[in-house]
Phi, psi and omega in degrees: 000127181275139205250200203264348151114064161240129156147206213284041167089007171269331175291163146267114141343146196277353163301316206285352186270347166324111198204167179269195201272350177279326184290155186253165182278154188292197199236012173162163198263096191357125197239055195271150194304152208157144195267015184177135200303332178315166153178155185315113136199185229245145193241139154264355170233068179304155182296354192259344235347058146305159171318150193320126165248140161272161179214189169234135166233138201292311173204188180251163175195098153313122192246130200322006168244027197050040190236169214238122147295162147200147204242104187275127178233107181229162156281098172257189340119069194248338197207101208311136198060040155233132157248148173210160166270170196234169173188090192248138164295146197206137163308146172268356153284355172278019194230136186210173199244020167181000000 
């Protein structure tokens, strides 16, 4: 499982991976050492489409047009005054690290 691009200077942060439709995708998703795979980051189009929400992400999956996923676990809004957690495949341009 690849992890989210914190650590000891082998990674890309997940702002630098951020990219428009032109730039082509890596060839794999920043893996930098570390004891566990989680990691901080921000969903900007949560399902409630509230304002950037944080979450944590579990992992990556490349999808078949060669563009990058990561699978998000956040707290939304699904019901006024009701909260649940979500746990969603999410675009990695929809993911940023502040």
């Amino acid at each position: 499982m690849a992890r989210g691009g914190y650590g000891s200077g082998s990674g890309v942060p997940l702002r630098d991976r951020v990219r428009g439709a032109s730039t082509p995708a890596p060839a794999a998703p920043p893996t930098p050492a570390g004891d566990h795979p989680g990691r901080h980051c921000f969903v900007s189009l949560p399902v409630d489409g509230s304002r950037p929400r944080p979450a944590l992400l579990v992992e990556w999956r490349r999808v078949g047009n060669g563009r990058w996923e990561g699978r998000v676990a956040y707290v939304a809004e699904l019901r006024p005054g009701r909260w649940g957690l979500v746990e969603e495949w999410v675009p990695a341009e929809l993911l940023s690290a502040d």
